[in-house]
C-alpha positions as CSV (number, residue, x, y, z in Angstrom):
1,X,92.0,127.9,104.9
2,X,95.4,127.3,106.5
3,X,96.2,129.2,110.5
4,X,98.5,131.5,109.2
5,X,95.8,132.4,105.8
6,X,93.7,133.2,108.7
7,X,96.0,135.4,111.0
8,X,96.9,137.3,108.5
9,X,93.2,137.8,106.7
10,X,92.3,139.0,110.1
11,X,95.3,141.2,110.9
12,X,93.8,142.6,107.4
13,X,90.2,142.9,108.8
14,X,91.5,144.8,112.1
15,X,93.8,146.7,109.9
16,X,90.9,148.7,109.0
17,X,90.5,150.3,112.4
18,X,87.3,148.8,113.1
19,X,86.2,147.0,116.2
20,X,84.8,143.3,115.3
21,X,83.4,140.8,117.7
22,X,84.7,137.4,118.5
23,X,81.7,136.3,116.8
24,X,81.9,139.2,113.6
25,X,85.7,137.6,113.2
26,X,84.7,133.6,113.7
27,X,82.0,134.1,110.8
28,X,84.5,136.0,108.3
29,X,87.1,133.6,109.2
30,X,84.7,130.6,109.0
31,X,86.1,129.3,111.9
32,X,85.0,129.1,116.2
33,X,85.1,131.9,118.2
34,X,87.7,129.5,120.3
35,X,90.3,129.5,116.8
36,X,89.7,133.5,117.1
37,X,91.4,133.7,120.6
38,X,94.2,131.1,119.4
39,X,94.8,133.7,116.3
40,X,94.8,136.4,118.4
41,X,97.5,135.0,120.7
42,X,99.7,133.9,117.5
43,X,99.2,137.6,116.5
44,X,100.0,139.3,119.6
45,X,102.9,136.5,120.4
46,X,104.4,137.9,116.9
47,X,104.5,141.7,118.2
48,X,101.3,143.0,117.0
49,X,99.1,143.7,119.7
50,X,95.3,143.7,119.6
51,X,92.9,145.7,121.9
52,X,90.1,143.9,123.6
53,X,87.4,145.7,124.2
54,X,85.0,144.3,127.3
55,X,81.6,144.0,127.9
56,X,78.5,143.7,125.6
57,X,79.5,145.9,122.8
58,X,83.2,144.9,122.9
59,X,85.3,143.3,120.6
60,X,89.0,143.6,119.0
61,X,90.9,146.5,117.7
62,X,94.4,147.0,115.9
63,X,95.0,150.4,117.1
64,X,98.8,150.4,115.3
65,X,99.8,150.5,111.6
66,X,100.4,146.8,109.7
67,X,100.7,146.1,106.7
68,X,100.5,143.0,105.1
69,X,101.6,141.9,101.5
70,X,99.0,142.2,98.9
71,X,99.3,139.1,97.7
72,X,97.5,137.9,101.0
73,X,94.5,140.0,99.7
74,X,91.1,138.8,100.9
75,X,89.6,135.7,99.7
76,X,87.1,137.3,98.2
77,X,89.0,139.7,95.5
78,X,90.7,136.3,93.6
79,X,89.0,134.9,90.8
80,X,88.8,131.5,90.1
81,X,87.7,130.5,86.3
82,X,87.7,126.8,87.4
83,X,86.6,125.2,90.3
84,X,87.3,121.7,89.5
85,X,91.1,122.4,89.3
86,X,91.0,123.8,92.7
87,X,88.8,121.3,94.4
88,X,91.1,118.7,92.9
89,X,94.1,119.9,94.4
90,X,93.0,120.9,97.8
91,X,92.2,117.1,97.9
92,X,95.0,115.8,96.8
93,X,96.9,118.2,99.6
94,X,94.3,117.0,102.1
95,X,95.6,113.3,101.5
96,X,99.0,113.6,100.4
97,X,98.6,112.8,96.8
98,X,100.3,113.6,94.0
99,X,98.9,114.6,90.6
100,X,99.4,114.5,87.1
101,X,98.8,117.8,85.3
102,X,98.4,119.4,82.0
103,X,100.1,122.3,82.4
104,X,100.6,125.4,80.0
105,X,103.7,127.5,80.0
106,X,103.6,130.9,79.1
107,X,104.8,130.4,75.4
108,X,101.7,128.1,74.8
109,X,103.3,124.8,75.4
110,X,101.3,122.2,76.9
111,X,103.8,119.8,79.3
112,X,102.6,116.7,81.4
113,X,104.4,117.2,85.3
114,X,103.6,115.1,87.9
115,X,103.5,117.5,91.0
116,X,103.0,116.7,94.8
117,X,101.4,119.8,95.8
118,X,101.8,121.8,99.2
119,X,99.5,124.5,99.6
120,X,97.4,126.8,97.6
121,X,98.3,130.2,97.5
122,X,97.8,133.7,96.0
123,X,100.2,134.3,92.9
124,X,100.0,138.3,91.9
125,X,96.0,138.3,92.6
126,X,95.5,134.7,91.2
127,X,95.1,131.0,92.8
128,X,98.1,129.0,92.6
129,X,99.8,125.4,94.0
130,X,102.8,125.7,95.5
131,X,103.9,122.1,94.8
132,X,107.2,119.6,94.4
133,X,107.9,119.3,90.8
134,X,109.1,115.8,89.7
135,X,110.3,116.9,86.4
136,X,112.2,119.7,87.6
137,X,113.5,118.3,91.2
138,X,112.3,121.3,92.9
139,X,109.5,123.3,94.5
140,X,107.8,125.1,91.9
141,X,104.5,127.7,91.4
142,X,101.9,127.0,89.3
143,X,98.7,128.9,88.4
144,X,95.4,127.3,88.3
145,X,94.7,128.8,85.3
146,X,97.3,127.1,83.0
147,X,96.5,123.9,84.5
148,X,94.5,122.4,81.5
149,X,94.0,118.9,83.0
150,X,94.2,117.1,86.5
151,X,94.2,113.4,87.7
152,X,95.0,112.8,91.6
153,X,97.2,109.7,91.7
């Protein structure tokens, strides 16, 4: 996932009031215990502080009230019916393609669009591609879902 899918997943784990480990938080994160410090840095440097807890037992803390958007929910709470779409698009970000999709509108229309997508992201509890639209001239939002076809470029 991207640095800041990862800050705020684990402002969201420390939200909870419970004290992880550097190594608790690397696993979760799927990330080192090194990228850990980093994020907590990039948290703190943004106003929320963490606790550290020293010594054998220790760990972080959030010992103030965040909240974070629920469309950065967890990982783990998003469906995602197909697989292929998403693997095919995290390549194409990875090297800077663009892609030809099938996508359905919410009518039931079926429209070819030639995309160069950005990121993935969270669209109201569902996997989307934030990506530049060629037909339209202009960033757009797609959900994986309606994407019925997809050919990297």
């Amino acid at each position: 996932m991207s640095k800041i899918s990862n800050v705020l997943n684990m402002i969201e784990y420390l939200s909870t009031g419970r004290k992880y480990s550097i190594r608790e938080l690397s696993s979760l994160l799927e990330v080192t215990p090194r990228m850990v410090r980093v994020y907590k840095d990039e948290i703190e440097k943004a106003g929320i502080y963490i606790d550290t807890i020293k010594g054998p037992y220790g760990g972080y803390v959030l010992n103030q009230d965040v909240s974070i958007p629920r469309r950065f929910g967890l990982r783990k709470e998003i469906r995602l019916e197909d697989s292929n779409v998403y693997n095919k698009l995290s390549k194409a970000i990875n090297d800077k393609k663009k892609c030809l999709i099938k996508y359905e509108s919410k009518d039931g229309n079926v429209l070819k669009r030639k995309i160069v997508p950005y990121e993935l992201i969270v669209l109201r509890n569902e996997w989307g591609v934030a990506a530049y639209c060629e037909l339209r001239c202009e960033i757009r939002h797609f959900y994986l879902n309606r994407i019925k076809f997809i050919e990297i470029l």
